[in-house]
C-alpha positions, 0 to 999 in steps of 0.5 A, a space after each residue: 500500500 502506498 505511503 500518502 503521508 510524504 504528500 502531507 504539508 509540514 507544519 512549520 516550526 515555531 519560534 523558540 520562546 526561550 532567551 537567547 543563551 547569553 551572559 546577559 539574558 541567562 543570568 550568568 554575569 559575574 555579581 558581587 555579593 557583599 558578605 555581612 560580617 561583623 567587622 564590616 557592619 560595626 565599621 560602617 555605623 561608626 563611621 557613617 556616626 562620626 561623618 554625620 556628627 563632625 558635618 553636624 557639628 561644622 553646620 551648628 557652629 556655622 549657623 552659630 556665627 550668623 549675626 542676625 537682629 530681629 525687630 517686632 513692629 506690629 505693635 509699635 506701628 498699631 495706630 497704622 494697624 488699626 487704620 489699615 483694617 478699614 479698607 476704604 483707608 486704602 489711599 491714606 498714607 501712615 509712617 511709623 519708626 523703629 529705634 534700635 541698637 546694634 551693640 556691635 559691628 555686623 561686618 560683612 554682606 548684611 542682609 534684610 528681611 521681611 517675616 510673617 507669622 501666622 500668614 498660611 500661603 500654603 492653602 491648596 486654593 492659594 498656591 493655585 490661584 495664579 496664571 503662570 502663562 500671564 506672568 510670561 507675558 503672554 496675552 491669555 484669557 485668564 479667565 480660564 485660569 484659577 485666578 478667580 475670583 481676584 481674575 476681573 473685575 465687574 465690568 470685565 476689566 481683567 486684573 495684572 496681575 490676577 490670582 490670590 497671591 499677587 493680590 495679596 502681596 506684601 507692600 510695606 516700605 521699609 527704610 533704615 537710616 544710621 543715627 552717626 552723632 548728631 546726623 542722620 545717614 540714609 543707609 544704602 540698600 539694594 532692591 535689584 538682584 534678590 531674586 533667582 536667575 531662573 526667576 528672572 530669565 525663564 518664569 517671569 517675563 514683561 509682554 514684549 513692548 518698548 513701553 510698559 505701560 502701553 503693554 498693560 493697557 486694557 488692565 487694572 491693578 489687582 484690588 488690594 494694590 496700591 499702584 499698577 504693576 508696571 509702577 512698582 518701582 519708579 526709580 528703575 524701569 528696569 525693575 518694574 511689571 512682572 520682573 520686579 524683584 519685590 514681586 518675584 519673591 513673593 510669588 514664591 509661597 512658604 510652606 510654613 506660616 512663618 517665614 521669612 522674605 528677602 527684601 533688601 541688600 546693604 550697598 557697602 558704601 562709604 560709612 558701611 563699606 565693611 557692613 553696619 557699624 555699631 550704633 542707633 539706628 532706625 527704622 522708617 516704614 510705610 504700613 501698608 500691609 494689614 496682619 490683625 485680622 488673622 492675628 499675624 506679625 511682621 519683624 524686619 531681620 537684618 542678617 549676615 549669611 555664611 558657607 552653609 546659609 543664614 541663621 537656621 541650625 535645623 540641617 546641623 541638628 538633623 546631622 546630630 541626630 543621624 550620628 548620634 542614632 548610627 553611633 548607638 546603633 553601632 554600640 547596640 549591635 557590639 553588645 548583641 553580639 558579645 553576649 552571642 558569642 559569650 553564650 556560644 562558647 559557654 555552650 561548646 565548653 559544656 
Protein backbone atom coordinates (compact mmCIF):
# COMPACT_ATOMS: atom_id res chain seq x y z
CA UNK A 1 0.00 0.00 0.00
CA UNK A 2 1.34 3.42 -0.94
CA UNK A 3 2.70 5.69 2.00
CA UNK A 4 0.30 9.15 1.47
CA UNK A 5 1.91 10.81 4.30
CA UNK A 6 5.02 12.21 2.43
CA UNK A 7 2.02 14.13 0.41
CA UNK A 8 1.29 15.96 3.85
CA UNK A 9 2.49 19.61 4.37
CA UNK A 10 4.84 20.07 7.14
CA UNK A 11 3.90 22.03 9.82
CA UNK A 12 6.29 24.82 10.10
CA UNK A 13 8.17 25.36 13.41
CA UNK A 14 7.57 27.82 15.91
CA UNK A 15 9.89 30.28 17.00
CA UNK A 16 11.72 29.37 20.43
CA UNK A 17 10.42 31.47 23.33
CA UNK A 18 13.50 30.91 25.26
CA UNK A 19 16.02 33.96 25.77
CA UNK A 20 18.92 33.62 23.99
CA UNK A 21 21.85 31.60 25.61
CA UNK A 22 23.93 34.97 26.77
CA UNK A 23 25.80 36.17 29.94
CA UNK A 24 23.39 38.87 29.93
CA UNK A 25 19.60 37.17 29.43
CA UNK A 26 20.60 33.63 31.08
CA UNK A 27 21.60 35.30 34.46
CA UNK A 28 25.30 34.43 34.18
CA UNK A 29 27.10 37.54 34.61
CA UNK A 30 29.79 37.91 37.14
CA UNK A 31 27.97 39.88 40.89
CA UNK A 32 29.39 40.95 43.85
CA UNK A 33 27.74 39.77 46.76
CA UNK A 34 28.63 41.77 49.78
CA UNK A 35 29.28 39.27 52.97
CA UNK A 36 27.91 40.98 56.34
CA UNK A 37 30.33 40.42 58.64
CA UNK A 38 30.75 41.68 61.80
CA UNK A 39 33.54 43.91 61.41
CA UNK A 40 32.27 45.49 58.08
CA UNK A 41 28.73 46.14 59.79
CA UNK A 42 30.38 47.52 63.04
CA UNK A 43 32.85 49.91 60.92
CA UNK A 44 30.03 51.03 58.65
CA UNK A 45 27.80 52.62 61.56
CA UNK A 46 30.77 54.12 63.37
CA UNK A 47 31.96 55.71 60.72
CA UNK A 48 28.75 56.94 58.94
CA UNK A 49 28.32 58.32 63.13
CA UNK A 50 31.48 60.42 63.18
CA UNK A 51 30.67 61.69 59.44
CA UNK A 52 27.24 62.99 60.34
CA UNK A 53 28.50 64.41 63.68
CA UNK A 54 31.54 66.01 62.52
CA UNK A 55 29.03 67.75 59.14
CA UNK A 56 26.78 68.33 62.45
CA UNK A 57 28.87 69.99 64.34
CA UNK A 58 30.59 72.31 61.44
CA UNK A 59 26.74 73.27 60.33
CA UNK A 60 25.83 74.40 64.22
CA UNK A 61 28.92 76.43 64.63
CA UNK A 62 28.49 77.99 61.31
CA UNK A 63 24.93 78.74 61.87
CA UNK A 64 26.06 79.69 65.04
CA UNK A 65 28.47 82.74 63.72
CA UNK A 66 25.49 84.36 61.80
CA UNK A 67 24.63 87.86 63.09
CA UNK A 68 21.17 88.38 62.97
CA UNK A 69 18.66 91.43 64.63
CA UNK A 70 15.09 90.79 64.71
CA UNK A 71 12.51 93.50 65.23
CA UNK A 72 8.91 93.16 66.09
CA UNK A 73 6.82 96.31 64.78
CA UNK A 74 3.07 95.00 64.79
CA UNK A 75 2.64 96.75 67.84
CA UNK A 76 4.72 99.85 67.75
CA UNK A 77 3.05 100.66 64.41
CA UNK A 78 -0.57 99.83 65.86
CA UNK A 79 -2.07 103.13 65.00
CA UNK A 80 -1.02 102.08 61.29
CA UNK A 81 -2.65 98.94 62.11
CA UNK A 82 -5.85 99.94 63.30
CA UNK A 83 -6.09 102.19 60.24
CA UNK A 84 -5.19 99.73 57.65
CA UNK A 85 -8.16 97.22 58.68
CA UNK A 86 -10.63 99.75 57.17
CA UNK A 87 -10.26 99.05 53.53
CA UNK A 88 -11.81 102.30 52.36
CA UNK A 89 -8.42 103.59 54.08
CA UNK A 90 -6.61 102.30 51.40
CA UNK A 91 -5.43 105.57 49.59
CA UNK A 92 -4.21 107.22 53.27
CA UNK A 93 -0.57 107.22 53.67
CA UNK A 94 0.97 106.10 57.68
CA UNK A 95 4.68 106.05 58.72
CA UNK A 96 5.80 104.64 61.94
CA UNK A 97 9.55 104.47 63.23
CA UNK A 98 11.50 101.96 64.82
CA UNK A 99 14.51 102.80 67.19
CA UNK A 100 17.34 100.02 67.57
CA UNK A 101 20.70 99.47 68.63
CA UNK A 102 23.48 97.48 67.29
CA UNK A 103 25.97 96.98 70.48
CA UNK A 104 28.24 95.68 67.84
CA UNK A 105 29.57 95.63 64.13
CA UNK A 106 27.59 93.37 61.90
CA UNK A 107 30.89 93.16 59.29
CA UNK A 108 30.23 91.69 56.22
CA UNK A 109 27.16 91.38 53.20
CA UNK A 110 24.47 92.32 55.52
CA UNK A 111 21.14 91.25 54.69
CA UNK A 112 17.30 92.09 55.38
CA UNK A 113 14.35 90.63 55.62
CA UNK A 114 10.73 90.85 55.67
CA UNK A 115 8.68 87.99 58.44
CA UNK A 116 5.35 86.97 58.77
CA UNK A 117 3.74 84.90 61.38
CA UNK A 118 0.66 83.16 61.42
CA UNK A 119 0.10 84.15 57.44
CA UNK A 120 -0.74 80.44 55.93
CA UNK A 121 0.30 80.61 51.84
CA UNK A 122 0.35 77.02 51.97
CA UNK A 123 -3.53 76.50 51.15
CA UNK A 124 -4.39 74.49 48.20
CA UNK A 125 -6.64 77.05 46.72
CA UNK A 126 -3.90 79.71 47.00
CA UNK A 127 -0.93 78.03 45.87
CA UNK A 128 -3.04 77.56 42.58
CA UNK A 129 -4.56 80.66 42.24
CA UNK A 130 -2.25 82.35 39.87
CA UNK A 131 -1.96 82.29 35.63
CA UNK A 132 1.86 81.36 35.11
CA UNK A 133 1.18 81.82 31.32
CA UNK A 134 0.20 85.90 32.41
CA UNK A 135 3.32 86.17 34.35
CA UNK A 136 5.47 85.14 30.90
CA UNK A 137 3.97 87.89 29.37
CA UNK A 138 1.77 86.46 27.14
CA UNK A 139 -1.92 87.84 26.00
CA UNK A 140 -4.29 84.91 27.94
CA UNK A 141 -7.77 84.53 28.65
CA UNK A 142 -7.17 84.50 32.50
CA UNK A 143 -10.50 83.89 32.78
CA UNK A 144 -9.94 80.00 32.33
CA UNK A 145 -7.02 80.07 34.93
CA UNK A 146 -7.50 79.51 38.53
CA UNK A 147 -7.13 83.34 39.35
CA UNK A 148 -10.78 83.65 40.29
CA UNK A 149 -12.09 85.42 41.74
CA UNK A 150 -9.22 88.01 42.12
CA UNK A 151 -9.20 87.44 37.75
CA UNK A 152 -11.80 90.55 36.57
CA UNK A 153 -13.38 92.84 37.81
CA UNK A 154 -17.31 93.60 37.24
CA UNK A 155 -17.09 95.49 34.38
CA UNK A 156 -14.87 92.68 32.53
CA UNK A 157 -11.59 94.60 33.18
CA UNK A 158 -9.22 91.62 33.74
CA UNK A 159 -6.88 92.21 36.86
CA UNK A 160 -2.43 92.17 36.25
CA UNK A 161 -1.60 90.52 37.85
CA UNK A 162 -4.71 88.19 38.85
CA UNK A 163 -4.82 85.22 41.19
CA UNK A 164 -4.66 85.48 45.10
CA UNK A 165 -1.12 85.55 45.93
CA UNK A 166 -0.26 88.61 43.78
CA UNK A 167 -3.21 90.24 45.31
CA UNK A 168 -2.19 89.57 48.49
CA UNK A 169 1.49 90.95 48.14
CA UNK A 170 3.37 92.29 50.90
CA UNK A 171 3.57 96.27 50.14
CA UNK A 172 5.14 97.67 53.04
CA UNK A 173 8.37 100.26 52.64
CA UNK A 174 10.72 99.99 54.98
CA UNK A 175 13.86 102.34 55.32
CA UNK A 176 16.81 102.17 57.57
CA UNK A 177 18.56 105.09 58.39
CA UNK A 178 22.13 105.34 60.69
CA UNK A 179 21.87 107.65 63.79
CA UNK A 180 26.06 108.59 63.39
CA UNK A 181 26.15 111.77 66.34
CA UNK A 182 24.04 114.25 65.53
CA UNK A 183 23.23 113.45 61.90
CA UNK A 184 21.37 111.14 60.03
CA UNK A 185 22.67 108.73 57.05
CA UNK A 186 20.12 107.07 54.94
CA UNK A 187 21.63 103.55 54.73
CA UNK A 188 22.06 102.50 51.19
CA UNK A 189 20.12 99.30 50.24
CA UNK A 190 19.90 97.28 47.02
CA UNK A 191 16.45 96.24 45.82
CA UNK A 192 17.53 94.54 42.49
CA UNK A 193 19.26 91.17 42.48
CA UNK A 194 17.42 89.38 45.03
CA UNK A 195 15.61 87.10 43.03
CA UNK A 196 16.98 83.75 41.19
CA UNK A 197 18.39 83.65 37.63
CA UNK A 198 15.60 81.37 36.77
CA UNK A 199 13.12 83.52 38.16
CA UNK A 200 14.06 86.26 36.01
CA UNK A 201 15.03 84.56 32.82
CA UNK A 202 12.77 81.56 32.38
CA UNK A 203 9.26 82.40 34.89
CA UNK A 204 8.51 85.81 34.74
CA UNK A 205 8.52 87.83 31.90
CA UNK A 206 7.04 91.53 30.62
CA UNK A 207 4.87 91.35 27.47
CA UNK A 208 7.22 92.48 24.75
CA UNK A 209 6.54 96.31 24.10
CA UNK A 210 9.05 99.17 24.35
CA UNK A 211 6.64 100.90 26.60
CA UNK A 212 5.12 99.04 29.68
CA UNK A 213 2.51 101.00 30.15
CA UNK A 214 1.09 100.57 26.80
CA UNK A 215 1.75 96.85 27.25
CA UNK A 216 -0.68 96.67 30.48
CA UNK A 217 -3.44 98.74 28.55
CA UNK A 218 -6.84 97.45 28.65
CA UNK A 219 -5.92 96.26 32.58
CA UNK A 220 -6.01 97.19 36.18
CA UNK A 221 -4.19 96.65 39.17
CA UNK A 222 -5.09 93.73 41.40
CA UNK A 223 -7.86 95.41 44.44
CA UNK A 224 -5.55 95.18 47.18
CA UNK A 225 -2.50 97.06 45.40
CA UNK A 226 -1.60 100.47 45.54
CA UNK A 227 -0.12 101.36 42.19
CA UNK A 228 -0.09 99.20 38.89
CA UNK A 229 2.39 96.59 38.35
CA UNK A 230 4.10 98.34 35.57
CA UNK A 231 4.70 101.38 38.52
CA UNK A 232 6.19 99.41 41.24
CA UNK A 233 9.40 100.74 41.14
CA UNK A 234 9.72 104.36 39.93
CA UNK A 235 13.24 104.71 40.12
CA UNK A 236 14.28 101.98 37.87
CA UNK A 237 12.10 100.98 34.62
CA UNK A 238 14.02 98.02 34.69
CA UNK A 239 12.54 96.56 37.73
CA UNK A 240 9.16 97.09 37.05
CA UNK A 241 5.94 94.80 35.59
CA UNK A 242 6.15 91.06 36.35
CA UNK A 243 10.47 91.28 36.55
CA UNK A 244 10.18 93.04 39.68
CA UNK A 245 12.17 91.54 42.17
CA UNK A 246 9.79 92.51 45.26
CA UNK A 247 7.05 90.60 43.19
CA UNK A 248 9.11 87.63 42.45
CA UNK A 249 9.85 86.71 45.74
CA UNK A 250 6.50 86.93 46.82
CA UNK A 251 5.40 84.58 44.18
CA UNK A 252 7.47 82.06 45.80
CA UNK A 253 4.57 80.84 48.56
CA UNK A 254 6.20 79.01 52.08
CA UNK A 255 5.42 76.14 53.13
CA UNK A 256 5.03 77.18 56.88
CA UNK A 257 3.00 80.06 58.44
CA UNK A 258 6.10 81.51 59.28
CA UNK A 259 8.57 82.51 57.17
CA UNK A 260 10.82 84.98 56.05
CA UNK A 261 11.42 87.07 52.51
CA UNK A 262 14.46 88.68 51.06
CA UNK A 263 13.68 92.37 50.97
CA UNK A 264 16.70 94.29 50.69
CA UNK A 265 20.50 94.06 50.40
CA UNK A 266 23.17 96.87 52.48
CA UNK A 267 25.06 98.66 49.35
CA UNK A 268 28.51 98.52 51.02
CA UNK A 269 29.46 102.30 50.69
CA UNK A 270 31.24 104.90 52.43
CA UNK A 271 30.10 104.88 56.22
CA UNK A 272 29.31 100.86 55.61
CA UNK A 273 31.75 99.88 53.19
CA UNK A 274 32.57 96.86 55.61
CA UNK A 275 28.78 96.35 56.99
CA UNK A 276 26.68 98.23 59.78
CA UNK A 277 28.92 99.85 62.27
CA UNK A 278 27.63 99.70 65.81
CA UNK A 279 25.44 102.37 66.88
CA UNK A 280 21.47 103.79 66.83
CA UNK A 281 19.71 103.04 64.27
CA UNK A 282 16.08 103.38 62.96
CA UNK A 283 13.55 102.09 61.12
CA UNK A 284 11.33 104.13 58.63
CA UNK A 285 8.03 102.21 57.19
CA UNK A 286 5.30 102.98 55.28
CA UNK A 287 2.48 100.32 56.66
CA UNK A 288 0.52 99.07 54.29
CA UNK A 289 0.08 95.72 54.83
CA UNK A 290 -2.74 94.60 57.47
CA UNK A 291 -1.81 91.09 59.78
CA UNK A 292 -4.83 91.88 62.94
CA UNK A 293 -7.26 90.25 61.32
CA UNK A 294 -5.68 86.74 61.14
CA UNK A 295 -3.64 87.82 64.16
CA UNK A 296 -0.41 87.77 62.47
CA UNK A 297 3.38 89.70 62.92
CA UNK A 298 5.62 91.18 60.93
CA UNK A 299 9.53 91.54 62.08
CA UNK A 300 12.14 93.11 59.85
CA UNK A 301 15.72 90.82 60.36
CA UNK A 302 18.69 92.27 59.46
CA UNK A 303 21.40 89.22 58.89
CA UNK A 304 24.73 88.29 57.78
CA UNK A 305 24.96 84.94 55.92
CA UNK A 306 27.64 82.15 55.81
CA UNK A 307 29.07 78.95 53.52
CA UNK A 308 26.03 76.67 54.56
CA UNK A 309 23.25 79.72 54.71
CA UNK A 310 21.84 82.14 57.01
CA UNK A 311 20.86 81.57 60.91
CA UNK A 312 18.94 78.01 60.95
CA UNK A 313 20.52 75.20 62.66
CA UNK A 314 17.91 72.75 61.75
CA UNK A 315 20.48 70.75 58.83
CA UNK A 316 23.37 70.96 61.55
CA UNK A 317 20.66 69.24 64.26
CA UNK A 318 19.23 66.94 61.68
CA UNK A 319 23.44 65.70 61.06
CA UNK A 320 23.49 65.27 65.08
CA UNK A 321 20.65 63.47 65.39
CA UNK A 322 21.53 60.90 62.47
CA UNK A 323 25.39 60.42 64.11
CA UNK A 324 24.02 60.03 67.48
CA UNK A 325 21.35 57.32 66.02
CA UNK A 326 24.18 55.35 63.69
CA UNK A 327 26.90 55.51 66.64
CA UNK A 328 24.33 53.75 69.47
CA UNK A 329 23.09 51.70 66.96
CA UNK A 330 26.77 50.71 66.46
CA UNK A 331 27.06 50.13 70.26
CA UNK A 332 23.85 48.07 70.40
CA UNK A 333 24.97 45.85 67.57
CA UNK A 334 28.57 45.02 69.76
CA UNK A 335 26.66 44.32 72.94
CA UNK A 336 24.08 41.87 70.67
CA UNK A 337 26.80 40.38 69.83
CA UNK A 338 29.48 39.74 72.82
CA UNK A 339 26.81 38.45 74.57
CA UNK A 340 26.21 35.90 71.48
CA UNK A 341 29.21 34.94 71.37
CA UNK A 342 29.51 34.71 75.02
CA UNK A 343 26.81 32.08 75.30
CA UNK A 344 28.21 30.23 72.19
CA UNK A 345 31.47 29.40 73.99
CA UNK A 346 29.63 28.68 77.22
CA UNK A 347 27.53 26.14 75.30
CA UNK A 348 30.71 24.36 73.20
CA UNK A 349 32.74 24.00 76.53
CA UNK A 350 29.89 22.07 78.30
Amino acid sequence: MEDTTSFLPREEAKPSRCPDNSAFKQQRLPAWKPQLTIASVLSTFFLTGAFCLTVGVCLVLAANSVREIQIDYSDKCSDCSKLRENSSNWNKECHCSVNFTLKEDILGDVFMYYGLQNFYQNHRRYVMSRSDAQLLGRNVNIQRSYCAPFSTYRNGTPMAPCGAIANSMFNDTIDLFYNRNSSVIQVPLLKTGNSWWTDKNVKFRNPELYNLSSAFAGTARPPYWQKPVYLLDEEDERNNGYVNDDFIVWMRVSAFATFRNLYRRVRRVRHFAQGLPAGNYTFQISYNFPVTRFKGRKHVILSTVVWSGGSNPFLGIAYLVSGTAAILTGFVITGIHLKLRKKKTYFQKH
